[in-house]
C-alpha positions as protocol buffer text, in pm:
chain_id: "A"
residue {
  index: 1
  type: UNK
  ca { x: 2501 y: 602 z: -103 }
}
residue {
  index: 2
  type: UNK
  ca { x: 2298 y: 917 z: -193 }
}
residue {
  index: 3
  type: UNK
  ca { x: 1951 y: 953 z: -194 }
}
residue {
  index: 4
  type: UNK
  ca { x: 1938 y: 1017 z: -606 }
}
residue {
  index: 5
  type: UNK
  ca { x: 2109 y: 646 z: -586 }
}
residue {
  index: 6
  type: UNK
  ca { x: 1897 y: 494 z: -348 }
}
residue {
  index: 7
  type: UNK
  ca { x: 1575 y: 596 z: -524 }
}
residue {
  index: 8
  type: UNK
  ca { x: 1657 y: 472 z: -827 }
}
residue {
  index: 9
  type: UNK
  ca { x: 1761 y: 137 z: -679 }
}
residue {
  index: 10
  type: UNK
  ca { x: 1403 y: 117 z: -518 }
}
residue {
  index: 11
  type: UNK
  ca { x: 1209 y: 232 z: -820 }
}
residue {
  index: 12
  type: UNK
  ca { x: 1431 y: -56 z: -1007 }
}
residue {
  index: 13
  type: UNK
  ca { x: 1346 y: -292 z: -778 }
}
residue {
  index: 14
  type: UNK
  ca { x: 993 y: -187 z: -764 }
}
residue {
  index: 15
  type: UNK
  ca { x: 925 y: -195 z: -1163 }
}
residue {
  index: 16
  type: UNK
  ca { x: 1094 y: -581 z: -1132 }
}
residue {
  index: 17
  type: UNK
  ca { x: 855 y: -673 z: -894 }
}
residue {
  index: 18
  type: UNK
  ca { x: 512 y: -516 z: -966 }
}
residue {
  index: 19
  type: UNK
  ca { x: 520 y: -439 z: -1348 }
}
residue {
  index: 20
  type: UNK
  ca { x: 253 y: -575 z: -1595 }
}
residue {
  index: 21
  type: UNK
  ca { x: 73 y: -744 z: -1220 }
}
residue {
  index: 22
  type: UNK
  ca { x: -269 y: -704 z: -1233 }
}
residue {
  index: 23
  type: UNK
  ca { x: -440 y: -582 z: -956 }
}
residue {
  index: 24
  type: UNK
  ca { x: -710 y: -885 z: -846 }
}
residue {
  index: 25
  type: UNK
  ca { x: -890 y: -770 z: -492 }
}
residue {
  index: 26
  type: UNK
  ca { x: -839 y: -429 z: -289 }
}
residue {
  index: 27
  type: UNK
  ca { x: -978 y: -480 z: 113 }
}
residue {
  index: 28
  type: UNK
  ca { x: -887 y: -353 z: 432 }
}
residue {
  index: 29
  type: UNK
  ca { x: -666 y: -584 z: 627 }
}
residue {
  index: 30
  type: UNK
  ca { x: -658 y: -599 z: 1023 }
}
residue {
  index: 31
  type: UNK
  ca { x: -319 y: -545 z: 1205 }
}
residue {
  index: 32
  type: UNK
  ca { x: -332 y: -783 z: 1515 }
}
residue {
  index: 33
  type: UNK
  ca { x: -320 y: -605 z: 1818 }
}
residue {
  index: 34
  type: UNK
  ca { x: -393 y: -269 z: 1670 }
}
residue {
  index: 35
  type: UNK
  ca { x: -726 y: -99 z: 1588 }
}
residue {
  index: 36
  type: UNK
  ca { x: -592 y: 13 z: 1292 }
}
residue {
  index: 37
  type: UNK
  ca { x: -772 y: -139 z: 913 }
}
residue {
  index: 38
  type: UNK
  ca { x: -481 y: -112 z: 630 }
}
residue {
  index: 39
  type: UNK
  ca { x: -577 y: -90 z: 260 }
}
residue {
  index: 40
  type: UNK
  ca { x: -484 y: -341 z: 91 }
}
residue {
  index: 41
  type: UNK
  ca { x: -366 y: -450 z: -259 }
}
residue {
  index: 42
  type: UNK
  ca { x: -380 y: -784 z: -389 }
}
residue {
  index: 43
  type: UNK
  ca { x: -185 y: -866 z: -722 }
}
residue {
  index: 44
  type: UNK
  ca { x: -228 y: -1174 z: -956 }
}
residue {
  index: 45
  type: UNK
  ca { x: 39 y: -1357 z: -851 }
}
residue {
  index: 46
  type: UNK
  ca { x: -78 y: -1347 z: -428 }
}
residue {
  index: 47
  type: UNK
  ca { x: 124 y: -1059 z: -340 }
}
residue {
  index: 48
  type: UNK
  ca { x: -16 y: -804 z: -131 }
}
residue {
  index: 49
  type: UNK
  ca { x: 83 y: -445 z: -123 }
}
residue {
  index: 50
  type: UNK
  ca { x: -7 y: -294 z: 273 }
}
residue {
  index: 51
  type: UNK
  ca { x: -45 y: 117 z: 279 }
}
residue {
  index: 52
  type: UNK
  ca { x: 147 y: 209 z: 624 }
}
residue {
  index: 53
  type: UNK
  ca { x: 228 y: 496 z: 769 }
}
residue {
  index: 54
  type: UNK
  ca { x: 605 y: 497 z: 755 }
}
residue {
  index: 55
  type: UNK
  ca { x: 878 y: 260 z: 644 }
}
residue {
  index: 56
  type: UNK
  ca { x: 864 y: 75 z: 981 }
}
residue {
  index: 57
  type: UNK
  ca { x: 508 y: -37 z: 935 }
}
residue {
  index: 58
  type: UNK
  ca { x: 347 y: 148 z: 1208 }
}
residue {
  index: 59
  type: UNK
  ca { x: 2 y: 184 z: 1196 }
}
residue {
  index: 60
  type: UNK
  ca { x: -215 y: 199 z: 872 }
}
residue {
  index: 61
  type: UNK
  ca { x: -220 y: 467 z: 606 }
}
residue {
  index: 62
  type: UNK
  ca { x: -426 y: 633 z: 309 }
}
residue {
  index: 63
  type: UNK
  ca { x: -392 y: 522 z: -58 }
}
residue {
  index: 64
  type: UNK
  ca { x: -450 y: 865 z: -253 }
}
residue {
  index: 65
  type: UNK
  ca { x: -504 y: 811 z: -607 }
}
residue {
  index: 66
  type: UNK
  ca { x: -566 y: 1046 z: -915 }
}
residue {
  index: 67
  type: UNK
  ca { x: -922 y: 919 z: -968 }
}
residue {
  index: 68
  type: UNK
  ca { x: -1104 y: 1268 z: -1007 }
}
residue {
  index: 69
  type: UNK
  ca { x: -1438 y: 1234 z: -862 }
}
residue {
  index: 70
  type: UNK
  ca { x: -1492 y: 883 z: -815 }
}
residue {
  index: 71
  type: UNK
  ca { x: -1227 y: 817 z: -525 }
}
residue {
  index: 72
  type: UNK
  ca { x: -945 y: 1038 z: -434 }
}
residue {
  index: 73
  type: UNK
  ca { x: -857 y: 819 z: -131 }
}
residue {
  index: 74
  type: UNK
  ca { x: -861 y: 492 z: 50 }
}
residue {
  index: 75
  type: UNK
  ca { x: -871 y: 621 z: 388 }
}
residue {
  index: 76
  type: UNK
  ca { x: -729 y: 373 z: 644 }
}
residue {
  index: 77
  type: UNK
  ca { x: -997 y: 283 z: 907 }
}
residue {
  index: 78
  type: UNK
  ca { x: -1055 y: 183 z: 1248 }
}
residue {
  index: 79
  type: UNK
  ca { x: -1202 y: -114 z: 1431 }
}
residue {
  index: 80
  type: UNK
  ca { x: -1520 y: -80 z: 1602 }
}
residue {
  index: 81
  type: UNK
  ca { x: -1494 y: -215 z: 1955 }
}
């Protein structure tokens, strides 16, 4: 399958899923074992979007958004020991 195919598949999927949700909490969510704090998406009906890395789930990323001036990112974060 090429990758034109593939993406459309996955934005398909992803518009099934997620469409008209509504977004009901955002918090930082702590990977067991790691020191690493993932942003964190909560929709209405309990599903929870995690920002990783990469498509293996290792380690937490950074939500960047188009908010000018307000917030441009959700940074991922770190435990404090």
């Amino acid at each position: 399958m090429d990758i034109n195919t593939r993406k459309i598949l996955h934005e398909d999927k992803a518009i099934e899923l997620l469409q008209g949700k509504t977004i009901t909490n955002v918090f930082y969510t702590e990977e067991q074992g790691q020191y690493h704090l993932i942003p964190t998406i909560e929709l209405d009906n309990q599903t929870l979007l995690y920002v990783q890395s990469d498509d293996e789930g290792n380690g937490a990323g950074t939500l960047h958004t188009n908010i000018e001036g307000a917030m441009y990112v959700m940074p991922q974060m770190y435990k404090e020991n």
